[in-house]
C-alpha positions in Angstrom: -13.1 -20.2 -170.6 -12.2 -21.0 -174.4 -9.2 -23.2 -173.6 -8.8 -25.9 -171.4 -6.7 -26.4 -169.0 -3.5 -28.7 -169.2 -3.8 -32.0 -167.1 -1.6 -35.2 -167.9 -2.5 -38.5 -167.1 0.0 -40.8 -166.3 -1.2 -44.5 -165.6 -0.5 -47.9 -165.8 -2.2 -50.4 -168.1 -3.7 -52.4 -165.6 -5.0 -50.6 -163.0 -8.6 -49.0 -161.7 -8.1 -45.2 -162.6 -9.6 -42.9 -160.4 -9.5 -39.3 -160.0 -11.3 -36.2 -159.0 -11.1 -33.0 -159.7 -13.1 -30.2 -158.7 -13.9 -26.7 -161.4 -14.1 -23.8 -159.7 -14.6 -20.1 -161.0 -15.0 -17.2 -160.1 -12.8 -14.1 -157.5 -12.6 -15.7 -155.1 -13.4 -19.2 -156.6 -16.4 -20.7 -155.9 -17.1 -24.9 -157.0 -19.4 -24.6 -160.4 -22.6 -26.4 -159.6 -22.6 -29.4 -162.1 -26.5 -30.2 -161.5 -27.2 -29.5 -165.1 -24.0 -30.5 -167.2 -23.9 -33.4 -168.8 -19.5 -34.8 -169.2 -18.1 -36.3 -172.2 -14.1 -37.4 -172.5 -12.5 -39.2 -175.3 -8.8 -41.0 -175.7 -7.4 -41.2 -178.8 -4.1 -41.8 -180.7 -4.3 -38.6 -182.3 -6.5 -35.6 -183.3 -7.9 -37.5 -186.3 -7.9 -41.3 -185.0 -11.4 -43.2 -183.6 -11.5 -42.9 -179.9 -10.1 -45.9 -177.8 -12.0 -44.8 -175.4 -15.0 -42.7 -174.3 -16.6 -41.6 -171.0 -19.3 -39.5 -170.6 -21.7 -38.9 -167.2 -23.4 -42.1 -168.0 -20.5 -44.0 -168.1 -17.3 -43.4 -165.9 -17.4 -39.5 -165.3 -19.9 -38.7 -162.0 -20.9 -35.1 -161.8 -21.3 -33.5 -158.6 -23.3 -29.8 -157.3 -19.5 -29.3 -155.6 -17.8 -28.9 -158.4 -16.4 -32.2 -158.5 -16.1 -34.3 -161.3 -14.9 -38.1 -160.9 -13.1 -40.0 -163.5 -13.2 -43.7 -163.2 -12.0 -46.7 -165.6 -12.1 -50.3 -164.3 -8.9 -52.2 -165.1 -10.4 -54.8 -167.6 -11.0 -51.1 -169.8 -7.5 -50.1 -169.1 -6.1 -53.4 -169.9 -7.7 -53.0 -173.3 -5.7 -49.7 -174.1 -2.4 -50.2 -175.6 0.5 -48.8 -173.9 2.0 -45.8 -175.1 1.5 -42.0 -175.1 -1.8 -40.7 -176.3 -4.3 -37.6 -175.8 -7.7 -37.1 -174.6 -9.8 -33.7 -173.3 -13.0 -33.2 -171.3 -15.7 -31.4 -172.3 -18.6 -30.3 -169.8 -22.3 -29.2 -171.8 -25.1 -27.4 -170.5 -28.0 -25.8 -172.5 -25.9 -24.7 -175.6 -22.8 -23.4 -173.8 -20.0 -26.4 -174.4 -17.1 -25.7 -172.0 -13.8 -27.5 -172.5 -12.4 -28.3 -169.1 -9.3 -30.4 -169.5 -6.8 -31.6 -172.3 -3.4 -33.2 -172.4 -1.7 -36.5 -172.7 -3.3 -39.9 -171.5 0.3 -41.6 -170.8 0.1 -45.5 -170.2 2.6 -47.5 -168.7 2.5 -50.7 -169.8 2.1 -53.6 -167.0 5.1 -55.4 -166.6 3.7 -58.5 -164.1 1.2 -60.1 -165.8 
């Protein structure tokens, strides 16, 4: 794959996030069996700042033999994470082959009623 593909969250400070998103491949696609991948995302401020936040299989990402991959933060994380525009990518591992799934902007609205 080499790249990843370009996905932008956009989400507000205080709520449960929850996605899915399903990684297919092949003509015609077919779902990649995740059995054996282990997931790993990371939000940061920038390229070179600590990560606010990190997910991995373990811990907020569920891994699925359909090709899906769920993505979900409670709301006590997300009211942690200041508000503002900042990045993260997903990266899916098996064996030795690292695959970089998804990149982009991790855009937070801040909550207005508190």
């Amino acid at each position: 794959m080499g790249y990843p593909a370009n996905y932008n969250f956009i989400v507000s400070q205080n709520e449960t996030v929850q996605y899915t998103f399903t990684w297919k491949t092949g003509d015609p696609e077919v779902p990649v069996n995740l059995t054996n991948y282990t997931a790993r995302m990371q939000v940061k401020t920038d390229l070179g700042s600590a990560a606010l936040l990190t997910l991995t299989n373990l811990s907020g990402i569920t891994l699925s033999a359909d090709g899906a991959i769920a993505i979900t933060i409670p709301h006590a994380t997300m009211a942690t994470l200041p508000a503002g525009q900042l990045i993260y990518d997903l990266e899916l591992l098996t064996g030795a082959t690292m695959t970089p799934l998804l990149a982009g902007e991790f855009r937070i609205r801040a909550e207005v009623t508190t």
